[in-house]
DRENTORVEX-10125 format. One record per residue: x negated, y negated, z negated of N, C-alpha, C in turn; residue number from 1; residue in one letter. Coordinates in steps of 0.1 Angstrom, whole numbers, always signed. Example, Ala and Ser with C-alpha at 12.3 -4.5 7.8 and 13.67 -1.06 7.14 Angstrom:
<sites>
SITE   n.u   n.v   n.w  ca.u  ca.v  ca.w   c.u   c.v   c.w   k r
SITE  -132   +57   -78  -123   +45   -78  -132   +33   -78   1 a
SITE  -128   +22   -71  -137   +11   -71  -129    +0   -79   2 s
</sites>
This chain:
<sites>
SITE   n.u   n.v   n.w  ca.u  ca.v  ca.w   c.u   c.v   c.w   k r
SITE   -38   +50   -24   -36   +41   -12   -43   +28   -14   1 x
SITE   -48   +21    -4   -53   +10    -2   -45    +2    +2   2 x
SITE   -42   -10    -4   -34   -20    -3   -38   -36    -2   3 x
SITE   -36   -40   +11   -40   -52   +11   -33   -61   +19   4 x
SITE   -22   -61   +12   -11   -73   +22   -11   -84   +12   5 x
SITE   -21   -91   +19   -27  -103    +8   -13  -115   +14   6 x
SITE   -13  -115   +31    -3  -121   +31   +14  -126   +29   7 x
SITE   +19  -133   +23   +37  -134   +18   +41  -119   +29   8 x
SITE   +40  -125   +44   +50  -118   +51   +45  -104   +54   9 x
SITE   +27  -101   +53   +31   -85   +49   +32   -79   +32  10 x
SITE   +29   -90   +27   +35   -83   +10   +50   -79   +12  11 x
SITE   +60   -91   +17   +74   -94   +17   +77   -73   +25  12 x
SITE   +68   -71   +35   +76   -65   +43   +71   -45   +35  13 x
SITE   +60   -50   +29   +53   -39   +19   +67   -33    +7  14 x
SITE   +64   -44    +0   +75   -44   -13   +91   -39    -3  15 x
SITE   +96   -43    +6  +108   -35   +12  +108   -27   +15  16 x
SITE   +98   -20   +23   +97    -7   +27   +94    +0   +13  17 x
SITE   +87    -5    +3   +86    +5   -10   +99    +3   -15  18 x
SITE  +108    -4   -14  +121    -3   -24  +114   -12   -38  19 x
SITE  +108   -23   -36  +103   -31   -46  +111   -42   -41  20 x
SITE  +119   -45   -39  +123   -61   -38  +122   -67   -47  21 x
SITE  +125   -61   -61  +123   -69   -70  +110   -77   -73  22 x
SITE   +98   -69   -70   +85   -77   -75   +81   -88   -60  23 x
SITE   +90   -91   -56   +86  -102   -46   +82  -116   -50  24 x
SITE   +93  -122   -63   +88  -134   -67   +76  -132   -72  25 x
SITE   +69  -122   -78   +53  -123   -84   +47  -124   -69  26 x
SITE   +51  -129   -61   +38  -128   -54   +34  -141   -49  27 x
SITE   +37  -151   -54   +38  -168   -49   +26  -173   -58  28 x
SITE   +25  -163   -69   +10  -168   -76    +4  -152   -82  29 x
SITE    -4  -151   -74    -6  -136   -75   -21  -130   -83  30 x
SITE   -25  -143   -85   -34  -146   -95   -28  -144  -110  31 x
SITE   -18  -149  -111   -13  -148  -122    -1  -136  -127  32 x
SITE    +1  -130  -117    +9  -119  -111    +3  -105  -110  33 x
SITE   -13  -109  -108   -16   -95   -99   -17   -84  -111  34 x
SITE   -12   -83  -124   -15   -74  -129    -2   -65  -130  35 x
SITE   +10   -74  -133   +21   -69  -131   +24   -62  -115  36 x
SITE   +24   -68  -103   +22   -62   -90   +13   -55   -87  37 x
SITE    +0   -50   -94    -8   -39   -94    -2   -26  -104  38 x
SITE    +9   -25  -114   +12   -21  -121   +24   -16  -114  39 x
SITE   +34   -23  -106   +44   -21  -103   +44   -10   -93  40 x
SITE   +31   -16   -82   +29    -2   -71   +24    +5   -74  41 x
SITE   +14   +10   -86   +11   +20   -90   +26   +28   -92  42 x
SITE   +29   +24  -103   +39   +29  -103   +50   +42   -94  43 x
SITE   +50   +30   -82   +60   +34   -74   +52   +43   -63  44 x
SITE   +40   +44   -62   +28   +51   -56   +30   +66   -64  45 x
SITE   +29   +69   -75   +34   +78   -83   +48   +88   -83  46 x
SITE   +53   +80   -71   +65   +88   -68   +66   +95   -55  47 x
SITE   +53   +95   -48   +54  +103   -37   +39  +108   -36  48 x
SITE   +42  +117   -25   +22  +121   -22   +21  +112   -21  49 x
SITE    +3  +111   -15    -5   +99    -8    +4  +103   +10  50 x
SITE    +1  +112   +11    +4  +117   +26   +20  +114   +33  51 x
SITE   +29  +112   +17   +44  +110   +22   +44   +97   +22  52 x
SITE   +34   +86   +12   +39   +72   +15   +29   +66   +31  53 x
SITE   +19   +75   +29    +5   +71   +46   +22   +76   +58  54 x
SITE   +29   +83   +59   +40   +85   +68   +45   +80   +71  55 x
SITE   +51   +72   +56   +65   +62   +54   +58   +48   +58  56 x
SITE   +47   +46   +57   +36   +33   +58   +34   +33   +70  57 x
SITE   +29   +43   +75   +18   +39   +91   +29   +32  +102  58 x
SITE   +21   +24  +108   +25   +14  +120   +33    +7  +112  59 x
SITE   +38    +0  +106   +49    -8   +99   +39   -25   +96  60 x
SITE   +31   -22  +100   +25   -35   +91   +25   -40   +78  61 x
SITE   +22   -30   +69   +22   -31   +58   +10   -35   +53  62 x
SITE    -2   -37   +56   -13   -35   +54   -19   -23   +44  63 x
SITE   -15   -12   +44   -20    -2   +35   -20    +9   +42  64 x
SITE   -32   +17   +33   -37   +30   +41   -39   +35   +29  65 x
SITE   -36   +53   +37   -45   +66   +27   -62   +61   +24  66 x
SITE   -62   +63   +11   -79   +68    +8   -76   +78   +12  67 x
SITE   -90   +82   +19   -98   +98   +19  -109  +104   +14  68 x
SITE  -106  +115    +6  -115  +116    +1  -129  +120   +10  69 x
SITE  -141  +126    +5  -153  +126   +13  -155  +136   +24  70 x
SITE  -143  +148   +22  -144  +155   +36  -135  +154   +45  71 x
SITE  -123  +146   +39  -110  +142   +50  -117  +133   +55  72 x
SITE  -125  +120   +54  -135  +112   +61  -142  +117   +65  73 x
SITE  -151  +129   +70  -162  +131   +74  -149  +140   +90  74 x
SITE  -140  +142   +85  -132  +151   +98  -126  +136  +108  75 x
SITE  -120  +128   +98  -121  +116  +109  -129  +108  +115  76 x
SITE  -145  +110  +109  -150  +108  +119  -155  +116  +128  77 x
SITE  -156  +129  +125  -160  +136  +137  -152  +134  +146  78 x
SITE  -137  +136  +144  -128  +135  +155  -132  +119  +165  79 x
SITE  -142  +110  +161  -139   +99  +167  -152   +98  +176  80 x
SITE  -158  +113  +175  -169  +109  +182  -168  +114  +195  81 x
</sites>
Protein backbone atom coordinates (compact mmCIF):
# COMPACT_ATOMS: atom_id res chain seq x y z
CA UNK A 1 0.00 0.00 0.00
CA UNK A 2 0.95 3.58 -0.66
CA UNK A 3 0.51 5.86 2.04
CA UNK A 4 0.51 9.36 2.13
CA UNK A 5 -1.58 11.13 4.62
CA UNK A 6 1.09 13.57 5.27
CA UNK A 7 -1.73 15.69 6.72
CA UNK A 8 -2.89 15.60 10.91
CA UNK A 9 -6.48 15.18 9.64
CA UNK A 10 -5.95 12.58 7.00
CA UNK A 11 -3.27 10.70 9.16
CA UNK A 12 -5.91 11.24 12.32
CA UNK A 13 -8.68 9.63 9.99
CA UNK A 14 -6.07 6.75 8.41
CA UNK A 15 -4.75 5.48 11.86
CA UNK A 16 -8.85 5.08 12.86
CA UNK A 17 -9.94 3.43 10.20
CA UNK A 18 -6.74 1.09 10.70
CA UNK A 19 -7.64 0.52 14.40
CA UNK A 20 -4.27 2.46 15.22
CA UNK A 21 -5.35 5.14 17.53
CA UNK A 22 -2.73 4.55 19.42
CA UNK A 23 0.09 5.81 17.07
CA UNK A 24 -1.62 9.15 16.62
CA UNK A 25 0.53 11.12 19.10
CA UNK A 26 3.70 10.11 16.77
CA UNK A 27 2.40 12.05 14.33
CA UNK A 28 2.96 15.84 15.67
CA UNK A 29 6.69 15.32 14.80
CA UNK A 30 6.90 12.78 12.36
CA UNK A 31 10.32 13.37 11.48
CA UNK A 32 11.16 12.06 14.61
CA UNK A 33 8.38 9.47 14.56
CA UNK A 34 8.38 8.36 11.16
CA UNK A 35 10.21 5.18 11.94
CA UNK A 36 8.06 4.01 14.53
CA UNK A 37 4.72 5.01 12.35
CA UNK A 38 6.36 3.37 9.35
CA UNK A 39 6.76 0.25 11.52
CA UNK A 40 3.45 0.42 13.12
CA UNK A 41 1.53 0.30 9.63
CA UNK A 42 3.61 -2.15 8.29
CA UNK A 43 2.71 -4.01 10.79
CA UNK A 44 -0.91 -3.69 10.72
CA UNK A 45 -0.71 -3.85 6.69
CA UNK A 46 0.45 -7.42 7.47
CA UNK A 47 -2.83 -8.29 8.74
CA UNK A 48 -4.93 -8.21 5.73
CA UNK A 49 -4.50 -8.56 1.81
CA UNK A 50 -3.48 -5.54 -0.10
CA UNK A 51 -6.96 -5.92 -1.81
CA UNK A 52 -8.92 -6.30 1.76
CA UNK A 53 -7.27 -3.05 3.18
CA UNK A 54 -7.53 -1.03 -0.92
CA UNK A 55 -11.66 -2.12 0.12
CA UNK A 56 -11.62 -1.05 3.65
CA UNK A 57 -9.56 2.20 2.36
CA UNK A 58 -11.09 3.40 -0.89
CA UNK A 59 -13.25 6.66 -0.86
CA UNK A 60 -12.56 7.33 2.90
CA UNK A 61 -9.94 9.90 2.51
CA UNK A 62 -7.29 8.25 3.78
CA UNK A 63 -4.83 9.11 1.43
CA UNK A 64 -3.60 5.52 0.52
CA UNK A 65 -3.74 3.17 -2.38
CA UNK A 66 -3.02 -0.45 -3.72
CA UNK A 67 0.43 -0.72 -5.40
CA UNK A 68 0.10 -2.59 -8.62
CA UNK A 69 2.09 -4.65 -9.74
CA UNK A 70 3.29 -4.35 -13.72
CA UNK A 71 0.39 -6.19 -15.28
CA UNK A 72 -2.51 -5.13 -12.79
CA UNK A 73 -1.20 -1.45 -14.11
CA UNK A 74 -0.90 -2.13 -17.60
CA UNK A 75 -5.07 -3.53 -17.23
CA UNK A 76 -5.75 -0.19 -15.59
CA UNK A 77 -4.56 1.53 -18.02
CA UNK A 78 -6.02 -0.05 -20.80
CA UNK A 79 -9.28 0.15 -19.16
CA UNK A 80 -8.77 4.03 -19.24
CA UNK A 81 -8.34 4.31 -22.66
Amino acid sequence: MAVAALESGFASRLLGLMGLQRLEGLTGDRAKNAEALRAGLAKAFKTRSRDEWAQLLFDKEACVAPVLDVLEASKESSQDV
